[in-house]
MARFI-825563 format. One line per 8 residues: number of its first residue (from 0); their letters; for each residue x, y, z of C-alpha. Coordinates in pm, 1 decimal. Example, Ala and Ser with C-alpha at 12.3 -4.5 7.8 and 13.67 -1.06 7.14 Angstrom:
<pts>
0> as> 1230.0/-450.0/780.0 | 1367.0/-106.0/714.0;
</pts>
This chain:
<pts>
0> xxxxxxxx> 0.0/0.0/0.0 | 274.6/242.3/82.6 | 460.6/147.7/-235.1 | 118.4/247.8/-427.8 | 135.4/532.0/-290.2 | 479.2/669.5/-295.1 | 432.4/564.1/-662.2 | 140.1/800.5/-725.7;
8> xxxxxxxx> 266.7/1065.2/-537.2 | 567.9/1078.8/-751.4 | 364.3/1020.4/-1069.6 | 199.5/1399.2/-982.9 | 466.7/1553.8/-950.9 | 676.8/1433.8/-1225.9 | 367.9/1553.4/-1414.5 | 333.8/1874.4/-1183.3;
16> xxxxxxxx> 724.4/1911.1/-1327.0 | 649.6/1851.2/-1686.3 | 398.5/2058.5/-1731.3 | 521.6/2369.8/-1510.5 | 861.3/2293.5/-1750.3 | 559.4/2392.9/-2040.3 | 387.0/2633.8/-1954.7 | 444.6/2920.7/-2140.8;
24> xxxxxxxx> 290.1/3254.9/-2229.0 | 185.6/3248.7/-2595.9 | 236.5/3626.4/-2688.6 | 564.3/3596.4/-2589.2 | 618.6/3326.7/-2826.7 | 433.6/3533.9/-3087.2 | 633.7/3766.5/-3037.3 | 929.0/3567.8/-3029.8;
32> xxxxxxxx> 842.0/3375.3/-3352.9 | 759.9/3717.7/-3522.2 | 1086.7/3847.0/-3525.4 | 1241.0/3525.7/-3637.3 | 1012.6/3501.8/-3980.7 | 1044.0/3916.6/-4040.8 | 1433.2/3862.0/-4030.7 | 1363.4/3580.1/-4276.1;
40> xxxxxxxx> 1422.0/3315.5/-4055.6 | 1131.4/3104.5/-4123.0 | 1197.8/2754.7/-4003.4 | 1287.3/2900.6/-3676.3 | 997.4/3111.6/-3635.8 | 783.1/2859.6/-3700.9 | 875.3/2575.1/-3482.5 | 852.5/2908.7/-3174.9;
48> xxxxxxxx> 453.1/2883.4/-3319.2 | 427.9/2556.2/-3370.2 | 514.6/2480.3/-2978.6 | 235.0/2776.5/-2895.0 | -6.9/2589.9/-3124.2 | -6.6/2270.3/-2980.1 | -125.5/2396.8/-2694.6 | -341.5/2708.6/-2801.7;
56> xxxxxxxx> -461.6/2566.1/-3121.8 | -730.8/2876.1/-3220.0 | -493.1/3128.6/-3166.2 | -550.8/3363.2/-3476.4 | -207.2/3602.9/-3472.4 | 6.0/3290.1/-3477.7 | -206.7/3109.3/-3726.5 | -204.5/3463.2/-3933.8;
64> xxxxxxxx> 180.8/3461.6/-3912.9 | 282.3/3078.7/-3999.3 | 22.7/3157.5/-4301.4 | 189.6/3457.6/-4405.2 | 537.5/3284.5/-4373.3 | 462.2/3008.6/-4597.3 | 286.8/3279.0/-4841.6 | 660.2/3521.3/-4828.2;
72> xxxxxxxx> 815.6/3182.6/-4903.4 | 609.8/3088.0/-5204.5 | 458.2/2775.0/-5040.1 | 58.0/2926.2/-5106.7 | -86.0/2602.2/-5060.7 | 56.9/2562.3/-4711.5 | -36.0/2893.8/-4667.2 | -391.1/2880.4/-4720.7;
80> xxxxxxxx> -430.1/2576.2/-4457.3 | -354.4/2800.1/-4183.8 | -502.7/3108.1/-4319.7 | -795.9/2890.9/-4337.0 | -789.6/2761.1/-4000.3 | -738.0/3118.4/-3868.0 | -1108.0/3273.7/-3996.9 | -1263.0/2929.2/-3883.3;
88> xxxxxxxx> -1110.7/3008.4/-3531.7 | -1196.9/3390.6/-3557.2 | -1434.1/3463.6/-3836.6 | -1479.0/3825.7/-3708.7 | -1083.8/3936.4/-3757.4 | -1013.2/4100.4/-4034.9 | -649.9/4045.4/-4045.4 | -702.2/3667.4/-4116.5;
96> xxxxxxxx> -935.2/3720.4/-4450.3 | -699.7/4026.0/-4579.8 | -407.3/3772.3/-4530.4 | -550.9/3497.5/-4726.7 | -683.7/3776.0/-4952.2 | -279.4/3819.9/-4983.9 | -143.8/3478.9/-5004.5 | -442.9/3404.7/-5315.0;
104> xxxxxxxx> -326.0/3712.3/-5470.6 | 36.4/3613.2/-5502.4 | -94.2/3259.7/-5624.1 | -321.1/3408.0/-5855.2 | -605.8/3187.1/-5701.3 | -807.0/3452.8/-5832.0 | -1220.7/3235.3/-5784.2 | -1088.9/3102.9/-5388.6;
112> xxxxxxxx> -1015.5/3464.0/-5346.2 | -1413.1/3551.4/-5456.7 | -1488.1/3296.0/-5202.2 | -1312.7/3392.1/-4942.3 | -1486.9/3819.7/-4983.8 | -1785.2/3609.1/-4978.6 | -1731.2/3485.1/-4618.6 | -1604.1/3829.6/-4535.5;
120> xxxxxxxx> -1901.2/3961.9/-4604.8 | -2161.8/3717.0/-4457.6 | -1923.7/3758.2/-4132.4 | -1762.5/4116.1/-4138.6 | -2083.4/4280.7/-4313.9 | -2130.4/4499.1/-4571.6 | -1984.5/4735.6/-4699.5 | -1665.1/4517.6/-4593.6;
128> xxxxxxxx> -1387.3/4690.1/-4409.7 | -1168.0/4985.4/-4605.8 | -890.0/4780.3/-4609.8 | -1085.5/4460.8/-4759.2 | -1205.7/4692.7/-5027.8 | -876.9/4790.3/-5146.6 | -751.8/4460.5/-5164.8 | -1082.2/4353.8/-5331.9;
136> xxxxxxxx> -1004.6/4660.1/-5637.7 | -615.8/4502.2/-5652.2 | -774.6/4164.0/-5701.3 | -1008.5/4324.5/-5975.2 | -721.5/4512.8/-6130.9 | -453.6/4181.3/-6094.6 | -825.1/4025.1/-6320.6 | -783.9/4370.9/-6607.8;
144> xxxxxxxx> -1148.8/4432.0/-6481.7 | -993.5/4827.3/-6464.3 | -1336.0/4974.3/-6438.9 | -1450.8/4760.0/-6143.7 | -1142.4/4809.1/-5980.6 | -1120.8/5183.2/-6023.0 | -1494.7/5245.5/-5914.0 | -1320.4/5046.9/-5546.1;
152> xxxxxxxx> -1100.7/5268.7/-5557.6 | -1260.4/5605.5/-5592.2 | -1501.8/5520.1/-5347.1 | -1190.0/5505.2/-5096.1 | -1058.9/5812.3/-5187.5 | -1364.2/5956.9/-5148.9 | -1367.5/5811.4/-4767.1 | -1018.8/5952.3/-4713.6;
160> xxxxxxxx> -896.2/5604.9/-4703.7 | -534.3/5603.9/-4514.2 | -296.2/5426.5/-4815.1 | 0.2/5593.9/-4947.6 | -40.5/5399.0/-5264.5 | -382.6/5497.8/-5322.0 | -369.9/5773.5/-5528.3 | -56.0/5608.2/-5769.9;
168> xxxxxxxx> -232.8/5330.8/-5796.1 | -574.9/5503.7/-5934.4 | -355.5/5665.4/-6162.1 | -236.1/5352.1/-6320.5 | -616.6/5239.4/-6317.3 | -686.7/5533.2/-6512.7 | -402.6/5467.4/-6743.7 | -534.9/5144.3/-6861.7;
176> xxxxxxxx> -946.8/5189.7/-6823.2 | -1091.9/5209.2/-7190.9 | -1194.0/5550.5/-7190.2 | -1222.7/5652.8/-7534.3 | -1302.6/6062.7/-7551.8 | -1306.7/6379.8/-7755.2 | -1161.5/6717.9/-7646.1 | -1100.6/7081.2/-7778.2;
184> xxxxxxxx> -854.6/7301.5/-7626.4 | -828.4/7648.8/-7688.8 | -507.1/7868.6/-7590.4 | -449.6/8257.5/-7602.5 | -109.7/8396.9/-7565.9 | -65.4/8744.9/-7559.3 | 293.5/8933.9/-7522.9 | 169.4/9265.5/-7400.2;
192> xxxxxxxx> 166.7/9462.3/-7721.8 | 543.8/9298.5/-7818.0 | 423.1/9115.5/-8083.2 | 49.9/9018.0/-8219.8 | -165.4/8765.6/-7990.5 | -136.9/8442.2/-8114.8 | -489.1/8155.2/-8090.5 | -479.6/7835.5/-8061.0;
200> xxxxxxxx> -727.4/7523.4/-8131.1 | -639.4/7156.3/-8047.9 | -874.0/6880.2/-8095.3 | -779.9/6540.1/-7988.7 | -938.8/6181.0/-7949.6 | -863.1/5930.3/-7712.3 | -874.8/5582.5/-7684.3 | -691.4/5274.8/-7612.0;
208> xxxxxxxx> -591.5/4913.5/-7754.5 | -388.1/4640.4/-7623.9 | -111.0/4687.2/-7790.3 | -59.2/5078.9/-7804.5 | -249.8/5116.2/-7439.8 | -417.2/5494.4/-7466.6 | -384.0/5593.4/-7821.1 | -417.0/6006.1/-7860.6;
216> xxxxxxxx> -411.8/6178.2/-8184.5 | -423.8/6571.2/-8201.3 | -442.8/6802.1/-8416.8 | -313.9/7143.3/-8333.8 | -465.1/7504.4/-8565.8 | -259.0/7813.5/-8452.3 | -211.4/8134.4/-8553.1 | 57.2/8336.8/-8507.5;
224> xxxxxxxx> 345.4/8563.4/-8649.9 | 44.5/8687.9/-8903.9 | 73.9/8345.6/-9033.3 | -145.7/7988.4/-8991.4 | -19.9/7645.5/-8933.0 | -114.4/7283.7/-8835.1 | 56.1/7043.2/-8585.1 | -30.0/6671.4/-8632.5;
232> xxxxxxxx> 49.8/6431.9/-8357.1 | 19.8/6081.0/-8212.1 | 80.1/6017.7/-7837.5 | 87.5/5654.5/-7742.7 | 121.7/5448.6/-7365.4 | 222.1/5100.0/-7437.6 | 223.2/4920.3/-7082.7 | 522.7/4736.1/-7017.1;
240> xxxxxxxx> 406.0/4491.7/-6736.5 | 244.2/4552.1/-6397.7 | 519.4/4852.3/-6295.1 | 603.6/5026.3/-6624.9 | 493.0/5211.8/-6926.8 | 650.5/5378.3/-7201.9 | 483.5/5704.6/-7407.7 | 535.0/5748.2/-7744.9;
248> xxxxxxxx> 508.1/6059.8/-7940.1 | 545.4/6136.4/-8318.6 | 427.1/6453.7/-8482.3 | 496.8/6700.7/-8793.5 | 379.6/7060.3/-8901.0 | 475.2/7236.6/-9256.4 | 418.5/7549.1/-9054.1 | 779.6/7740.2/-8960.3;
256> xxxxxxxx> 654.6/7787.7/-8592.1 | 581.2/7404.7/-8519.4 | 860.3/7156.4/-8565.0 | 856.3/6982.0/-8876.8 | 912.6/6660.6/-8684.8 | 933.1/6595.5/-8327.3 | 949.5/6229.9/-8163.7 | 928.5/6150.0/-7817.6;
264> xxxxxxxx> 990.3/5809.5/-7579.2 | 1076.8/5797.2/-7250.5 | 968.8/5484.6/-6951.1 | 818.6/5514.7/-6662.5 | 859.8/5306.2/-6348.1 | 659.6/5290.7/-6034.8 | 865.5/5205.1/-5739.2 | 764.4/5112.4/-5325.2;
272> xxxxxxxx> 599.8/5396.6/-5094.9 | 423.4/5559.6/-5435.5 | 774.7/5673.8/-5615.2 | 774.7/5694.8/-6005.6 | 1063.9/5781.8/-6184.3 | 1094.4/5847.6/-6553.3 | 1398.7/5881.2/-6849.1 | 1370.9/5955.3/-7180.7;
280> xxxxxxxx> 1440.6/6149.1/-7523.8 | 1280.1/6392.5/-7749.5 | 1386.7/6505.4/-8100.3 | 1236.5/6844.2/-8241.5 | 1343.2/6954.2/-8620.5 | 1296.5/7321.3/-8661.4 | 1554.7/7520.2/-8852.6 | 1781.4/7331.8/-8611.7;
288> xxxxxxxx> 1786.4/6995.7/-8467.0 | 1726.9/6988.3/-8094.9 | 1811.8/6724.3/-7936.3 | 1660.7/6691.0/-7553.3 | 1735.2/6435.7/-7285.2 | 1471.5/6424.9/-7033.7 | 1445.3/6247.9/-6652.6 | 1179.2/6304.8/-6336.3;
296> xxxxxxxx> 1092.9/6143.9/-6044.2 | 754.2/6138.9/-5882.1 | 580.1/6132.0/-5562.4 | 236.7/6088.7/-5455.3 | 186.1/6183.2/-5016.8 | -196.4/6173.1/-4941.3 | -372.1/6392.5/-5172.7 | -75.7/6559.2/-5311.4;
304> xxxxxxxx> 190.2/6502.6/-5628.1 | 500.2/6621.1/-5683.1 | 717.0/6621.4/-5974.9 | 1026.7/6736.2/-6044.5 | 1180.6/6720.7/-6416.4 | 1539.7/6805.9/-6542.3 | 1636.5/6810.4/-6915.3 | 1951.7/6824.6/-7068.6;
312> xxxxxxxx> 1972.7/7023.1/-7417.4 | 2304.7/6943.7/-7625.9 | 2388.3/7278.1/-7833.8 | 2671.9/7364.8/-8095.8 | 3050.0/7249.4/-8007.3 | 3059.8/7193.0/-7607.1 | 2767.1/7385.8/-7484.5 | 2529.3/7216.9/-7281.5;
320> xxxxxxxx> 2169.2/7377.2/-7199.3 | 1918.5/7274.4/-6893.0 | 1613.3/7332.7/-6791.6 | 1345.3/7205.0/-6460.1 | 1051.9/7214.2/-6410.8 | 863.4/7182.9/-6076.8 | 500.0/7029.0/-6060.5 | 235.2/6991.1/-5795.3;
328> xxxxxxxx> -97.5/6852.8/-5769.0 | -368.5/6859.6/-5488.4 | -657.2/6609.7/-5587.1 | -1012.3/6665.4/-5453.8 | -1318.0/6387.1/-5420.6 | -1162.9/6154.4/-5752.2 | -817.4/6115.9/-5900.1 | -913.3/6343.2/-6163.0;
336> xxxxxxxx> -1001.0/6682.1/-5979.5 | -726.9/6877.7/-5900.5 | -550.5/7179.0/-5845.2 | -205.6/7225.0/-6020.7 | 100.2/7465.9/-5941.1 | 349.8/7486.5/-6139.9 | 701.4/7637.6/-6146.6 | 985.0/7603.3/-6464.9;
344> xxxxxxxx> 1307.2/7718.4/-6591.8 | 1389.1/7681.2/-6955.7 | 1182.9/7531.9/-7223.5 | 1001.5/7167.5/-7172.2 | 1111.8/6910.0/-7451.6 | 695.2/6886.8/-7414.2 | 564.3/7186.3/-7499.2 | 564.9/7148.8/-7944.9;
352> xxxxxxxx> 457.5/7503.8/-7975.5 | 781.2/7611.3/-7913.5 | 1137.1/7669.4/-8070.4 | 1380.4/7602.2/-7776.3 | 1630.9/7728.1/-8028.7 | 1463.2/8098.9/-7992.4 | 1463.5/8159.3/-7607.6 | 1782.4/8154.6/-7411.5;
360> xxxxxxxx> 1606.6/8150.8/-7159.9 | 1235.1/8130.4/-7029.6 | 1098.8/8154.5/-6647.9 | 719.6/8047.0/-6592.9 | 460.0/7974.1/-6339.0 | 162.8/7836.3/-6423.1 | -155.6/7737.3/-6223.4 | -494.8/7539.9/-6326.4;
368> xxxxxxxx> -751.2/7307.4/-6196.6 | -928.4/6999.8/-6346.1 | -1285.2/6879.2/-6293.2 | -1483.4/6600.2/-6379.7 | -1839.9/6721.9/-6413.0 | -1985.1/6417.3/-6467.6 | -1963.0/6083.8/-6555.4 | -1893.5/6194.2/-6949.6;
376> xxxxxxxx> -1751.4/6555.9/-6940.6 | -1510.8/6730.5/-6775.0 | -1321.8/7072.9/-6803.9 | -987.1/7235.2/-6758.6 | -838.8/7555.4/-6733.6 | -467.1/7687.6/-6690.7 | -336.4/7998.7/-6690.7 | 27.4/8101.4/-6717.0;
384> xxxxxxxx> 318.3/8380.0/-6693.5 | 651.1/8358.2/-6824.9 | 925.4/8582.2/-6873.0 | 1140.4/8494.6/-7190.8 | 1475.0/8584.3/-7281.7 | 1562.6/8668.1/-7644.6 | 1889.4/8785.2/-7612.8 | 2098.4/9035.0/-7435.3;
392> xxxxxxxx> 1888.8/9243.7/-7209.1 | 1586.4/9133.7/-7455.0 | 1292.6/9001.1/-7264.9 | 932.6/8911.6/-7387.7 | 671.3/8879.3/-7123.0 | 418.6/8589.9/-7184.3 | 57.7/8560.5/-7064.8 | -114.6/8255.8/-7172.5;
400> xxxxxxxx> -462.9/8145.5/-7088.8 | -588.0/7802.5/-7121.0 | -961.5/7645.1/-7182.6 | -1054.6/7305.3/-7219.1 | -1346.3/7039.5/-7240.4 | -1355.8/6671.4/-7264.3 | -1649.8/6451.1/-7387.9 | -1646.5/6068.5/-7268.8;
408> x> -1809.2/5768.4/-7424.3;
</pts>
């Protein structure tokens, strides 16, 4: 009898022992396993949450994180068991259905993505989260449904939804949407009794195809210098994957005061944290060849863009001629109302209505706003000063006003 005893009192507390040698806390070990998969250590991490698991089983953060490890790693379909355990153990937390929403992104399990919004929304409600919206437009746009994924989109904006991609990322939507349109522009530049006030009509069209992306032609009527003349032009934005774009530009005028031929290319590439940067080359043929090399970078911070563009203009033997240009933006309620500022020195390789080869120098401010009215029209408006230099002590001062309305369809 005593043996039985001494026996069973040494049986509880060898188990007393084991399990006070287990018991843990499992946040620490969250926390713990968390900095091991961040720093890339996966393995590691996930045996710290595999020990807290065996014991707390319905623990959604460390189901979240093992899911999301196996998703940085590639391994979706491991992923997506735990992900999927996670909103069965906590089908009110959003962070489990926006990291499966994540992990069938990256696996381009585009219809198990559909199901899983559905589950959000019979268990989250609807309208579904901010967050579960935007990654329900990136699943739409990673699908070329554009239009759905923009109307997402605009809706957050609208909300003053907290993304510092947002408003980049509507302007690539907006980039690749079919939005075919018509547009006049009308311009009126006068130089304060210097020389006669020149007018100018542009009408362009807009659309886009596969492989050209938006396809603009224009045709520019000025007159000026008691003289007419036409500008003909083709603007193209060929996307080059998911992160670039290129824009093409070819144009020609028999008038002496537009170039006779101008070409244009340059790339664009959108980087992390809402960066774009951009290089290229224009070509104008007046009397003289100009030959322009042109680079910017881009930022978008909450409802504001900035740009800032330098060019490099190649003259005769070893001279070497610059100009910048400094751009803002404030958008409103969409991604296409907005207020512009803007600030230059020299001539943009952009701006076909004018010889570079003329000016020495040019300073100009400009400022406009944007609008869309409705669904199908909107309207512009800009209005500018410069201050251009001829020649020695020669200045011309320049005030240009700016109209414009677009028709969509």
């Amino acid at each position: 009898m005593k043996k039985a005893f001494f026996t069973l009192t040494a049986f509880m507390a060898f188990s007393i022992f084991v399990e006070a040698q287990d018991s843990f806390d499992p946040d620490e070990l969250l926390v713990d396993a968390r900095e091991l998969i961040l720093d890339d250590k996966y393995i590691e991490g996930r045996k710290i949450a595999f020990r807290a698991l065996a014991k707390y089983p319905d623990y959604a953060d460390i189901l979240i994180l093992v899911g999301r490890s196996y998703a940085w790693e590639g391994k979706n379909d491991s992923a997506s068991i735990y992900l999927e355990r996670a909103i069965i153990a906590s089908p009110g937390y959003v962070d489990g259905y926006s990291a499966y929403l994540d992990n069938l992104s990256w696996a381009e399990q585009y219809n198990k993505a559909e199901e899983v919004l559905a589950k959000a929304r019979q268990n989250l409600g609807v309208p579904l989260p901010d967050g579960l919206q935007y990654k329900e437009s990136r699943l739409l746009y990673y699908q070329e449904d554009y239009n759905g994924a923009y109307r997402i989109a605009e809706d957050l904006f609208k909300k003053k939804y907290k993304n510092e991609n947002l408003l980049d990322y509507m302007q690539t939507l907006q980039r690749l949407r079919r939005n075919n349109a018509v547009g006049v522009t009308y311009d009126y530049d006068s130089f304060q009794g210097d020389i006669s006030s020149w007018n100018t009509f542009s009408f362009y069209a807009r659309t886009r195809t596969k492989l050209t992306g938006t396809l603009i032609g224009r045709v520019t009527q000025s007159s000026r210098f008691d003289d007419n003349g036409t500008l003909f032009e083709l603007d193209a934005y060929p996307s080059l994957g998911k992160k670039a774009y290129a824009y093409l530009n070819f144009g020609g005028s028999s008038a002496s005061f537009f170039p006779e031929f101008r070409f244009g290319a340059s790339i664009y590439y959108n980087l992390p944290k809402a960066w774009e940067v951009e290089g290229g080359f224009r070509y104008l043929q007046f009397s003289e060849n100009t030959y322009i090399y042109t680079a910017s970078v881009g930022k978008y911070v909450g409802n504001w863009w900035f740009n800032l563009r330098g060019n490099l203009i190649p003259g005769t033997g070893n001279s070497l001629g610059t100009s910048a240009n400094l751009q803002t933006r404030y958008y409103f309620k969409t991604g296409e109302d907005f207020f512009s500022l803007q600030v230059s020195s020299g001539i943009s390789p952009d701006e076909e209505t004018r010889d570079p080869t003329q000016l020495l120098n040019s300073y100009r401010a400009r400022v406009g706003y944007q609008q869309l009215v409705t669904e199908r029209f909107m309207i512009y408006g800009y209005s500018s000063y410069s201050r251009d230099e001829l020649g020695p002590d020669r200045y011309r001062n320049n005030l240009n006003l700016s109209l414009g309305v677009e028709y969509r369809f």
